[in-house]
C-alpha positions as CSV (number, residue, x, y, z in Angstrom):
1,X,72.8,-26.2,29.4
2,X,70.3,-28.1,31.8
3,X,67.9,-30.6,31.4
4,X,65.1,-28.3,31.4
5,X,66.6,-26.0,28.9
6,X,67.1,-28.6,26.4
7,X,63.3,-29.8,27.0
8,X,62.1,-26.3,26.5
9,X,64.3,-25.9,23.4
10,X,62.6,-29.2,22.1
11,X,59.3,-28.3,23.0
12,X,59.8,-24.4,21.0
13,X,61.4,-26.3,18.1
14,X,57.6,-28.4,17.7
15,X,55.9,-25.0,18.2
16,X,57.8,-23.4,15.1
17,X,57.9,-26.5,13.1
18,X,54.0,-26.3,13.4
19,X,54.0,-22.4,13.4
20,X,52.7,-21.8,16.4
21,X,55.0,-19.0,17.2
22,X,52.9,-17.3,19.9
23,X,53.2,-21.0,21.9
24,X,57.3,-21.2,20.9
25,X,57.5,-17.9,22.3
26,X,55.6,-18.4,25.6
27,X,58.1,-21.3,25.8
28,X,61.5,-19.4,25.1
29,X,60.3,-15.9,27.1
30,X,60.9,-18.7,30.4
31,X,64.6,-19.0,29.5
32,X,65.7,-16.0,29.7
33,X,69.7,-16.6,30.0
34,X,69.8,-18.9,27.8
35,X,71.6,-17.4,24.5
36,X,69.7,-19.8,22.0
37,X,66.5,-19.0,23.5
38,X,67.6,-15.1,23.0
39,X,68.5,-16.2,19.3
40,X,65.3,-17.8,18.4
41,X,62.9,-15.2,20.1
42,X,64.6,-12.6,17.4
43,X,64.4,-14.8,15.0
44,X,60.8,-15.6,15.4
45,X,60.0,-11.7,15.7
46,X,61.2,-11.2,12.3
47,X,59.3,-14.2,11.0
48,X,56.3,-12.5,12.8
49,X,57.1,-9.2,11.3
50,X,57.3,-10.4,8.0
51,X,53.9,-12.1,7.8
52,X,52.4,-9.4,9.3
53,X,53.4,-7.0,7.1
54,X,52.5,-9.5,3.9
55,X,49.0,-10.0,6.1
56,X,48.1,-6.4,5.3
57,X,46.8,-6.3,1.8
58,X,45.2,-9.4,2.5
59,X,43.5,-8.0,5.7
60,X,42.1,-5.1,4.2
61,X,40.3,-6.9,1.6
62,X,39.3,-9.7,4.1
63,X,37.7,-6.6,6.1
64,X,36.3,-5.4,3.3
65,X,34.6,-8.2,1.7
66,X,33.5,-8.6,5.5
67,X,32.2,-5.0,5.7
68,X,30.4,-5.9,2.4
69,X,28.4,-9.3,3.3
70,X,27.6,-7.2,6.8
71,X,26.2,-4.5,4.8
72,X,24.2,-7.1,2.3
73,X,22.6,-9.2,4.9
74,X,22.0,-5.7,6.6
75,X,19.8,-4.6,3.9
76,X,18.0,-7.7,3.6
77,X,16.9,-7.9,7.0
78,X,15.6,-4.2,7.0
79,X,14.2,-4.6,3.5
80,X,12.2,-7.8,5.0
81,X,11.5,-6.1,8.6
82,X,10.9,-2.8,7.0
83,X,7.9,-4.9,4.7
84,X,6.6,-7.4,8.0
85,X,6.1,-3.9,10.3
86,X,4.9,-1.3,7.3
87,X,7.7,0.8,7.0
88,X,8.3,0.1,3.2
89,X,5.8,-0.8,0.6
90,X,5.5,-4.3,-0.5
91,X,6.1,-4.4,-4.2
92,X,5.2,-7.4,-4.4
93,X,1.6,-7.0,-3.0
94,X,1.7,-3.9,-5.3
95,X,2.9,-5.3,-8.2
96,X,-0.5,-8.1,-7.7
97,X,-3.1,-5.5,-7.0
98,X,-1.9,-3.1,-10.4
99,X,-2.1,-6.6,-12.2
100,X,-5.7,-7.8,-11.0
101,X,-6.9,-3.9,-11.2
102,X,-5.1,-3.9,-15.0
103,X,-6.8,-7.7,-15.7
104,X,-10.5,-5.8,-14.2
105,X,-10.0,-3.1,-16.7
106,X,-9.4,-5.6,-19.7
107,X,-12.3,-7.8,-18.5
108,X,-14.8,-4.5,-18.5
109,X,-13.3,-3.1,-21.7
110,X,-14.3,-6.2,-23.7
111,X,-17.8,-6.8,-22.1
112,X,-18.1,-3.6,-23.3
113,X,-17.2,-4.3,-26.5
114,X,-19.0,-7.1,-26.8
115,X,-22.4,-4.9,-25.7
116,X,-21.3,-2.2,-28.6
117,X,-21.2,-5.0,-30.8
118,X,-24.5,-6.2,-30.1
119,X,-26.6,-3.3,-29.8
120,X,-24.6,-2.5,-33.4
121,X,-26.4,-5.1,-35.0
122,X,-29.8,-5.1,-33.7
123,X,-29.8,-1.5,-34.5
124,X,-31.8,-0.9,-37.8
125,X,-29.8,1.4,-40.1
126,X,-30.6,3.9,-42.6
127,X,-27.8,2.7,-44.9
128,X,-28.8,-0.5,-47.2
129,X,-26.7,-3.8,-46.1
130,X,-26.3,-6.6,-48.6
131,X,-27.4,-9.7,-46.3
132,X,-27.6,-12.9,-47.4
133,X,-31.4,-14.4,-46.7
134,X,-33.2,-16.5,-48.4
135,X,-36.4,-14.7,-50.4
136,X,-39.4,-16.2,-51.9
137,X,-40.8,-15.2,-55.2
138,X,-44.0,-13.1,-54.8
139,X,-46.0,-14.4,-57.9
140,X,-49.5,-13.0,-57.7
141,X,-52.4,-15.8,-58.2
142,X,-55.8,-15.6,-58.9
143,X,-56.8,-17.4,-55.4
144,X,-55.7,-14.7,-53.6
145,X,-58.3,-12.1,-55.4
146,X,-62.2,-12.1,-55.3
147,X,-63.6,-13.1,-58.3
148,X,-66.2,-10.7,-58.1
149,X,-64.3,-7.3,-57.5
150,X,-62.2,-9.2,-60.8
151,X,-65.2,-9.1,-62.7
152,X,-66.1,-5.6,-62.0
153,X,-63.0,-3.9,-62.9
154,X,-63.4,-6.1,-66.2
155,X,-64.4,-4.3,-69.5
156,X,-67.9,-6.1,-70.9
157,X,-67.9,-8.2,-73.3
């Protein structure tokens, strides 16, 4: 075995020790006589083989979650260019305008109220109410009449 081969060997030993198999390879494809070279390219296939095929599951769901989190950030972008350009309704802006037209509503129904209320009681009523004001005595006195229409009305004496 040269001096090469044995550098080459060394060098595809590093690459597998650090699993870079595609580098060991590129390494031991150069020697192509050599029977260790052979040995360790077949060896390394299986090793590829095997974590490919162990890969699988995990690729799927890799691609999926990936497919997911495409599809999210997707949606949010058309959600917030759909909004910007007026394709969809802004529920936000919606949701404001039913609240201040709701809080309008409210404000007229109890200025209304209120008016009812006071019209209510300045309206006289046919129906006696029990209020509680102060009232003076009436107590006739004899300053208040003439003396002489008191005198006339008088039997004579």
């Amino acid at each position: 075995m040269s001096n090469q081969d044995q550098e080459n060997l060394a060098r595809a030993r590093r690459y597998i020790q650090q699993h870079d198999y595609s580098a060991a390879k590129s390494v031991l494809k150069k020697m192509r006589q050599n029977p260790t070279a052979q040995k360790w390219l077949a060896q390394i296939d299986q090793i590829e083989q095997r974590t490919s095929s162990d890969d699988k599951p995990c690729g799927r769901v890799l691609k999926a979650a990936t497919g997911c989190v495409v599809l999210c950030v997707g949606l949010v972008i058309l959600g917030v260019l759909g909004r910007a350009i007026g394709i969809l309704p802004d529920t936000r802006s919606t949701a404001t305008a039913d609240t201040a037209e709701r809080e309008a509503a409210q404000s007229t129904n109890r200025v209304i109220e209120d008016m009812t209320a006071t019209i209510l009681a300045l309206t006289p009523s046919s129906t006696p109410t029990n209020t509680a004001t102060a009232t003076i005595p009436f107590t006739p006195s004899p300053s208040f009449t003439n003396n002489a229409n008191l005198q006339n009305t008088l039997p004579p004496t």
